[in-house]
C-alpha positions as a LaTeX table, in Angstrom:
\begin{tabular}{lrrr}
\hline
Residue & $x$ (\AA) & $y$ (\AA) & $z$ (\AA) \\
\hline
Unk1 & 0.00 & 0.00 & 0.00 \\
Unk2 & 1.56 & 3.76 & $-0.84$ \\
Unk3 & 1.03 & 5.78 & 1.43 \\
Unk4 & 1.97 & 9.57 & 1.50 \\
Unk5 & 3.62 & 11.04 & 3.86 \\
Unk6 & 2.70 & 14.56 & 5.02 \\
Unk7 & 4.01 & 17.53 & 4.12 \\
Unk8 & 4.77 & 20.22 & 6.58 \\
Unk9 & 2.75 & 22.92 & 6.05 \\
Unk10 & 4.84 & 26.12 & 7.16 \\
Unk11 & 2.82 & 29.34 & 5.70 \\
Unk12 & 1.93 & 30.93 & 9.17 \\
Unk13 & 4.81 & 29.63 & 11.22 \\
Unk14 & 5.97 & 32.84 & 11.85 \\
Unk15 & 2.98 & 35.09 & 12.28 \\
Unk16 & 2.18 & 34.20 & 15.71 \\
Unk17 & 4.99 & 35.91 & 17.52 \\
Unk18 & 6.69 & 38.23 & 15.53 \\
Unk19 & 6.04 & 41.29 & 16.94 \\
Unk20 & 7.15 & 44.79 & 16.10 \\
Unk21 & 10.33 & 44.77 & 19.02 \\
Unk22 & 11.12 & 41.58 & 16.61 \\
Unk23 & 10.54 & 43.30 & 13.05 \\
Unk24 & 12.49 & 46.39 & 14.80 \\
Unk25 & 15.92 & 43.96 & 15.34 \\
Unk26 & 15.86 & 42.46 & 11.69 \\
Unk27 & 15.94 & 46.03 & 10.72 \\
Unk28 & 18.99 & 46.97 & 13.01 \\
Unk29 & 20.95 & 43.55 & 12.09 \\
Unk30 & 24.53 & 43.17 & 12.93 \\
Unk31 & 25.00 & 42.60 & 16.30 \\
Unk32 & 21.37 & 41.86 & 16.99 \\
Unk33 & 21.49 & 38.75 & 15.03 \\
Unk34 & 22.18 & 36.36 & 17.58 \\
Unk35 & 19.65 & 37.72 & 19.72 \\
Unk36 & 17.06 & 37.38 & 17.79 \\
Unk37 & 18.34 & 33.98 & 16.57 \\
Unk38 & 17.92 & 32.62 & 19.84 \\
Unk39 & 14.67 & 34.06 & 19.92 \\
Unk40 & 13.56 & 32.02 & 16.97 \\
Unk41 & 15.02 & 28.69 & 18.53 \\
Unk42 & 12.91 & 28.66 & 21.66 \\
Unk43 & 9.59 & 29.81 & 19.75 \\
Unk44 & 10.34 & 26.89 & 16.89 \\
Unk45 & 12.53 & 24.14 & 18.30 \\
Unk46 & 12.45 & 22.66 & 14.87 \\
Unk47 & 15.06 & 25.36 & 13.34 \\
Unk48 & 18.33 & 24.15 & 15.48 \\
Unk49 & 20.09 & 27.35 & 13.60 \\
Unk50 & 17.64 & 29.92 & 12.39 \\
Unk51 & 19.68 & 32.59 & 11.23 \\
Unk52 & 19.41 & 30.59 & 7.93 \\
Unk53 & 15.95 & 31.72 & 7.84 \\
Unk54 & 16.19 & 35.16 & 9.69 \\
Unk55 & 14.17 & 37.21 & 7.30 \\
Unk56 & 11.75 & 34.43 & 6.66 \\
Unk57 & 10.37 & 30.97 & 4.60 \\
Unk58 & 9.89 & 31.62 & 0.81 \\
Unk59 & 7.59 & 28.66 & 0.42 \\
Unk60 & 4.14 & 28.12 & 1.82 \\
Unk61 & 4.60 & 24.09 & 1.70 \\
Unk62 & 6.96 & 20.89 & 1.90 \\
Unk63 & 8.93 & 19.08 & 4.27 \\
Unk64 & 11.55 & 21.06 & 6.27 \\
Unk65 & 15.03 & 19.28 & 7.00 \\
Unk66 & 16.76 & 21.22 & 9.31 \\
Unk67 & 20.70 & 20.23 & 8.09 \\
Unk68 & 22.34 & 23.40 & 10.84 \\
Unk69 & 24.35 & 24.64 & 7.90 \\
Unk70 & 21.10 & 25.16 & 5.84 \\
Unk71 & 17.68 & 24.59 & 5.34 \\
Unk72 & 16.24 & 22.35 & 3.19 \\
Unk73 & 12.08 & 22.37 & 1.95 \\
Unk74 & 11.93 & 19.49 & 0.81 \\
Unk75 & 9.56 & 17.67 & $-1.98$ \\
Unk76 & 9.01 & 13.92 & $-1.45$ \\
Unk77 & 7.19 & 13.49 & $-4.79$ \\
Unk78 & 10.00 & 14.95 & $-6.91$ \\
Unk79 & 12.73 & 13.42 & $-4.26$ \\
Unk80 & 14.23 & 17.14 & $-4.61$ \\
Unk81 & 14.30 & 20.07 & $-2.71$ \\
Unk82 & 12.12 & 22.78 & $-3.60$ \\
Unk83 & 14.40 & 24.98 & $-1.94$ \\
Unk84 & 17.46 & 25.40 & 0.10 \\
Unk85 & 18.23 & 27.98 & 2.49 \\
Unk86 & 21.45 & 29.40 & 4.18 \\
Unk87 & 23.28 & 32.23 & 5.73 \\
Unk88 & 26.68 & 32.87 & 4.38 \\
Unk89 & 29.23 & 35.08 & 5.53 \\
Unk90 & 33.03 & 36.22 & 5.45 \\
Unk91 & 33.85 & 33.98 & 8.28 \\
Unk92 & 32.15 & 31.62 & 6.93 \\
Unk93 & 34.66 & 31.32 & 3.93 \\
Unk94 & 37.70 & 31.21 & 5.63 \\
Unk95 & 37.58 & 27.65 & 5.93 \\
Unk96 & 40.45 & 25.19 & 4.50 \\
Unk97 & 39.13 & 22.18 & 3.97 \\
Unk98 & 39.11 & 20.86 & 0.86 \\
Unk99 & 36.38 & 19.39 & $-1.21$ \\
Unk100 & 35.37 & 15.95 & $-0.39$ \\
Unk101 & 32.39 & 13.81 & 0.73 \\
Unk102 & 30.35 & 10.66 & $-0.58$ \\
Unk103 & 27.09 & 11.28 & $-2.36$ \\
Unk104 & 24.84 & 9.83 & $-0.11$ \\
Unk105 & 20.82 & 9.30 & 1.20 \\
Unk106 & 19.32 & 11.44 & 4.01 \\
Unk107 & 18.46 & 9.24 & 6.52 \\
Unk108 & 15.83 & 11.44 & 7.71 \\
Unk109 & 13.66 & 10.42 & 4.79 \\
Unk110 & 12.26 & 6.76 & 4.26 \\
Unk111 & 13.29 & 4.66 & 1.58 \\
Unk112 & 11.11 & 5.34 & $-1.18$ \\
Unk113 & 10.91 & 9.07 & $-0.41$ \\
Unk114 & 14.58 & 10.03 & $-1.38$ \\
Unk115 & 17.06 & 10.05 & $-3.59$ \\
Unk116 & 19.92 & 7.07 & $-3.96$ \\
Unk117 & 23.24 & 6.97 & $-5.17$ \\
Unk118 & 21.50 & 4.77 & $-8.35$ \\
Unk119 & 19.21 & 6.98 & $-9.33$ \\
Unk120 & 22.10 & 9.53 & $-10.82$ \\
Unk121 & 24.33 & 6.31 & $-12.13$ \\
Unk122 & 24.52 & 6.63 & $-15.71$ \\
Unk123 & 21.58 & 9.13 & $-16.54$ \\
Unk124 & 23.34 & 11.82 & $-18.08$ \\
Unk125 & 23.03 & 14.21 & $-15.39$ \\
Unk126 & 25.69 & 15.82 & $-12.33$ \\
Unk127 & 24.47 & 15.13 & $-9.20$ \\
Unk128 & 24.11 & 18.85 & $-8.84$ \\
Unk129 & 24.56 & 20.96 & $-5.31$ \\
Unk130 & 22.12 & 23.37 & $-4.01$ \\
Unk131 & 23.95 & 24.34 & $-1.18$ \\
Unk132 & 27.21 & 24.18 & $-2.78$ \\
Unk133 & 29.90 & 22.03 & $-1.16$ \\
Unk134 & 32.28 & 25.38 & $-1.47$ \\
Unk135 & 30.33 & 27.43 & 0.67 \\
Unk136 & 30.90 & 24.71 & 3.22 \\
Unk137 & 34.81 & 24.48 & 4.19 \\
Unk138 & 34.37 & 25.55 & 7.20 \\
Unk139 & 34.38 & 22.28 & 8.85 \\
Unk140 & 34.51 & 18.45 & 7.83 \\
Unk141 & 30.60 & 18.00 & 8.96 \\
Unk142 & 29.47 & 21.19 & 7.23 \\
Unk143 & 31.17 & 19.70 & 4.17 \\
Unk144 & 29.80 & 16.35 & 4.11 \\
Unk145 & 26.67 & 17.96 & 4.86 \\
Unk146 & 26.40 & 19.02 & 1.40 \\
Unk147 & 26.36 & 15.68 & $-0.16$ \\
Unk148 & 23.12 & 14.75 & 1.50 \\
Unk149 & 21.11 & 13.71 & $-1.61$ \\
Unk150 & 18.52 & 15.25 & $-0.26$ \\
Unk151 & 20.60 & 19.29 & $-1.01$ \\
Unk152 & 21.21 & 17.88 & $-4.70$ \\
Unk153 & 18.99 & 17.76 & $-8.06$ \\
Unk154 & 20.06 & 16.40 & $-11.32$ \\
Unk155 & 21.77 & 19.17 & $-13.03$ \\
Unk156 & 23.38 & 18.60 & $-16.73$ \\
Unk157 & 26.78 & 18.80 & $-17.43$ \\
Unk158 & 26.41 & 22.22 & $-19.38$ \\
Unk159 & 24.55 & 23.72 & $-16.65$ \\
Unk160 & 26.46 & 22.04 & $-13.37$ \\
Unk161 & 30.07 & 22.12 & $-14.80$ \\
Unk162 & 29.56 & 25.45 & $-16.26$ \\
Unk163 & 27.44 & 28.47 & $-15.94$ \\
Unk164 & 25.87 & 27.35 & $-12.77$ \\
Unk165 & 29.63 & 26.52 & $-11.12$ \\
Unk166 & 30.77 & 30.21 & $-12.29$ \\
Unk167 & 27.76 & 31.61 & $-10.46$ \\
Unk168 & 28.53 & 29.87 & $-7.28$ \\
Unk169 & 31.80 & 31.45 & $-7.31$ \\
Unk170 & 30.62 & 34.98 & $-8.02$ \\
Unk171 & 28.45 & 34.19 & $-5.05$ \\
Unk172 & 31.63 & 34.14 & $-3.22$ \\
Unk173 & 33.43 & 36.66 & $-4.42$ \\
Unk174 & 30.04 & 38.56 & $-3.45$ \\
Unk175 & 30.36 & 37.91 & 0.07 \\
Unk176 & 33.59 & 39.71 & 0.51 \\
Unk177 & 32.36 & 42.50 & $-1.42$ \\
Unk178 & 29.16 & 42.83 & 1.37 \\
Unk179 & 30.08 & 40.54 & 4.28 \\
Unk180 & 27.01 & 38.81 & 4.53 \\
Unk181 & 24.52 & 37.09 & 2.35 \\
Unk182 & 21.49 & 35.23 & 2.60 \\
Unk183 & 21.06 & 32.95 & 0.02 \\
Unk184 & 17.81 & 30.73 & $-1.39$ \\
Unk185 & 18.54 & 28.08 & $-4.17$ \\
Unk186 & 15.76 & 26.01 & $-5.81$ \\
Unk187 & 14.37 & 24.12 & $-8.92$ \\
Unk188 & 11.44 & 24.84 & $-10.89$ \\
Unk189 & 9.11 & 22.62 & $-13.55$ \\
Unk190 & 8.21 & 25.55 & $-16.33$ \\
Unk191 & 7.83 & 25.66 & $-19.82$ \\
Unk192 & 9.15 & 28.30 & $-22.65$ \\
Unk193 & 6.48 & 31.14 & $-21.13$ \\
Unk194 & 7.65 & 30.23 & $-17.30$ \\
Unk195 & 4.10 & 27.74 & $-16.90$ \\
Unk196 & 4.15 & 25.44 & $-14.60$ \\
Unk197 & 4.39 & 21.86 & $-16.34$ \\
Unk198 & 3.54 & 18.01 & $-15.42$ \\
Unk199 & 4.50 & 15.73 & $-15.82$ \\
Unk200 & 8.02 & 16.02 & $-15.74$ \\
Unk201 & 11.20 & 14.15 & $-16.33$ \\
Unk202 & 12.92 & 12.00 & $-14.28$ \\
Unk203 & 15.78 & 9.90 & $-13.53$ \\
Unk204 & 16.31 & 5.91 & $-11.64$ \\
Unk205 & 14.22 & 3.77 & $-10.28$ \\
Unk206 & 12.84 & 6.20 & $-7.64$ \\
Unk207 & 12.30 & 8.45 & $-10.40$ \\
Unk208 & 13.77 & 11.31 & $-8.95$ \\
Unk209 & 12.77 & 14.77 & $-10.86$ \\
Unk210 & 14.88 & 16.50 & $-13.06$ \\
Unk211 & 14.43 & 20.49 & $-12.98$ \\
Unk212 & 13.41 & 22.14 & $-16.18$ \\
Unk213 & 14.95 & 25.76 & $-14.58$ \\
Unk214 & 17.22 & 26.31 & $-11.24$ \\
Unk215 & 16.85 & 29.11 & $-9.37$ \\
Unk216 & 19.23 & 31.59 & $-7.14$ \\
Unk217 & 18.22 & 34.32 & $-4.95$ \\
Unk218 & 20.47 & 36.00 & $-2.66$ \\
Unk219 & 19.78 & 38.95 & $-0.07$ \\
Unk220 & 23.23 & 41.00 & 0.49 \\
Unk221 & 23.60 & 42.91 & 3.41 \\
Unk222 & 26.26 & 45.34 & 3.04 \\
Unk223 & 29.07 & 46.26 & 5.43 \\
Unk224 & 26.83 & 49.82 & 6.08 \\
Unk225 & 24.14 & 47.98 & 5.91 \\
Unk226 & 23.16 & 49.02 & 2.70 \\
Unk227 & 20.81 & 45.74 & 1.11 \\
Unk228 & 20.19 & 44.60 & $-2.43$ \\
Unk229 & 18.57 & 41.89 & $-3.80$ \\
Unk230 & 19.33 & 39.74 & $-6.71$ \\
Unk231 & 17.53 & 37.07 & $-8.83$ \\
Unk232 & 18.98 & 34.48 & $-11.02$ \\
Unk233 & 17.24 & 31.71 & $-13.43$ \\
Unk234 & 18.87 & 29.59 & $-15.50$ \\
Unk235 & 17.68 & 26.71 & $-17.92$ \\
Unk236 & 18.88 & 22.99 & $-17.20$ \\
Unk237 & 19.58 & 22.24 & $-20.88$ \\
Unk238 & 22.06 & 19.66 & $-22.13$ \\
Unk239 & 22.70 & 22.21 & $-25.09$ \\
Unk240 & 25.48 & 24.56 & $-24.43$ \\
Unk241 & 23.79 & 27.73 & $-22.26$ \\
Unk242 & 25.62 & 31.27 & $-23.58$ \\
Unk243 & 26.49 & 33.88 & $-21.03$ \\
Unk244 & 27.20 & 34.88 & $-18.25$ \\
Unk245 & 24.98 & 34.43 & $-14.99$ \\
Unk246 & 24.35 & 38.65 & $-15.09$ \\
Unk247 & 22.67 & 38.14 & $-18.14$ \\
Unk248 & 20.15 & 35.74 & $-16.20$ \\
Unk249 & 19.32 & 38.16 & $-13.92$ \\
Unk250 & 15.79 & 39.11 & $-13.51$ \\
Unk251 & 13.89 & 41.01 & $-10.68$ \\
Unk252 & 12.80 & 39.39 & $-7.71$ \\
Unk253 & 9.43 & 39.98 & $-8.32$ \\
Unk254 & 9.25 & 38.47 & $-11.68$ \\
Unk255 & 10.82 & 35.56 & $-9.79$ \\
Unk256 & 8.18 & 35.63 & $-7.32$ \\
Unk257 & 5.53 & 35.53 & $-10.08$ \\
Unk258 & 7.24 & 32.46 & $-11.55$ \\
Unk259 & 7.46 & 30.61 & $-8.51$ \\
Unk260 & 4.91 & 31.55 & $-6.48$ \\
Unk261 & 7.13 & 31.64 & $-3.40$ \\
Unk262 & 7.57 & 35.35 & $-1.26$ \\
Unk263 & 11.47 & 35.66 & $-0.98$ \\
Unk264 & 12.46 & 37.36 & 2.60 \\
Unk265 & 8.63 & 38.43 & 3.86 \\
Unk266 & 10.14 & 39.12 & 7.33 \\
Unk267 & 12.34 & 42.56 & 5.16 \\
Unk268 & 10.55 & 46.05 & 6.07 \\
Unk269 & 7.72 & 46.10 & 3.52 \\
Unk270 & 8.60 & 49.19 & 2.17 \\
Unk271 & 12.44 & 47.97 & 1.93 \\
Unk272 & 10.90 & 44.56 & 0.49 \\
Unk273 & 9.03 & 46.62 & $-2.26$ \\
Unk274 & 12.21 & 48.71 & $-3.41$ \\
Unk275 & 14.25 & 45.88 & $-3.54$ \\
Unk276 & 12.06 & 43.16 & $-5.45$ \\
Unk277 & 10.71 & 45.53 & $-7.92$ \\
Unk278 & 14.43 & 46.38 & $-9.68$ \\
Unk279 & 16.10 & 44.13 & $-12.24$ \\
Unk280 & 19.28 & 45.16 & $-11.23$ \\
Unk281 & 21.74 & 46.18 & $-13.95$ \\
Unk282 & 24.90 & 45.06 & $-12.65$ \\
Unk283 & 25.91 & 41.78 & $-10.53$ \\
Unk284 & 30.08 & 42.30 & $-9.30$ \\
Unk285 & 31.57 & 45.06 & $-9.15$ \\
\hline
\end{tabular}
């Protein structure tokens, strides 16, 4: 018999005690950060670490796999995350170990719910990171982390190896620029005019789903405190994909529209507004 399991509904989580003292520290940031993150751990036990979701859950559904280096909403149908969630920083980065880890299954999902090592074996696609292994070095567990199945989806070679890998390092070199970043990753099922499509492909014999589109967004939170907000969506094509990720950029809102997630709802509304409505026309400086 198949049964279902269900999926953490999370679309009022934090309504019920943010109050305006809250909303007030988010604004300040910086030092407050801690504060309020310890806030957030005895009002939702579940989030061992929830400055990776201090301004807020972008999706309204899924099951939530609390990793401590990220967040994970997680999709047991498509055996993929609809999106992953972290806080990144210049600390953060200053980490020396190198890449390593074995793909492996979360074994906080059932058999038959997740990813396994043979679903990726000769498809024809990378077993690609959401949570990229390089934002990870700074520590042997946060690395290994990272190769949870349940943080990758099948990426092609020309987006994984490529474009996509370039990004991930501009996402880097972003982070020293501002100090701190908060960063959402995810995988989307459109068509040509960014419609949602099913049935989709898939991959092995738990038929794990293979993205038509990824999808970065990342908060930066200058040194002065200064914010901006960027968008990023890029086809998972086998063809070769021209470009460079600034020419993927599109506004957060458009993103929103696309997705139907809310990016950051915990920002100042009026801050929230500014920053989502801009297709911004540069991406490094």
């Amino acid at each position: 018999m198949f049964v279902k399991i269900k999926e953490i509904k999370i679309h009022h989580i934090f309504s019920a005690f943010f109050s305006k003292t809250i909303l007030l520290l988010l604004l300040l940031g910086g030092i407050f950060e801690p504060l309020l993150a310890k806030t957030l751990t005895k009002k939702l036990p579940l989030f061992q670490d929830s400055l990776n979701l201090l301004y807020g859950i972008a999706g309204k559904q899924g099951k939530i796999l609390n990793k401590k280096y990220f967040v994970i909403n997680y999709n047991n149908q498509w055996k993929i995350p609809y999106w992953v969630a972290y806080k990144l920083d210049t600390l953060d980065l200053k980490g020396k170990i190198i890449r390593q880890g074995r793909f492996q299954p979360d074994s906080e999902l059932p058999v038959g719910f997740r990813a396994e090592p043979i679903d990726y074996e000769h498809s024809g696609y990378d077993r690609g990171h959401m949570a990229p292994a390089g934002d990870f070095k700074r520590s042997p567990e946060a690395m290994k982390t990272t190769f949870l199945l349940s943080n990758i989806a099948p990426q092609t070679p020309a987006l994984n190896r490529k474009i996509w890998k370039r990004l991930e390092e501009e996402v880097r070199k972003r982070v020293l620029i501002d100090g701190k970043l908060w960063i959402i990753t995810g995988n989307l099922f459109i068509d040509s005019d960014s419609n949602s499509v099913t049935p989709y492909q898939h991959i092995g014999p738990n038929k794990v789903a293979v993205p038509t589109h990824c999808f970065k967004v990342i908060l930066c939170c200058g040194k002065n405190q200064n914010r901006a907000m960027y968008g990023f969506m890029l086809p998972n094509q086998q063809a070769f994909i021209g470009g460079t990720p600034k020419d993927y950029i599109l506004s957060i809102d458009r993103l929103e529209q696309i997705t139907g997630y809310d990016f950051f709802p915990l920002l100042d509304d009026s801050l929230e507004n500014r920053l989502e409505s801009v297709k911004p026309k540069s991406w490094q400086n």
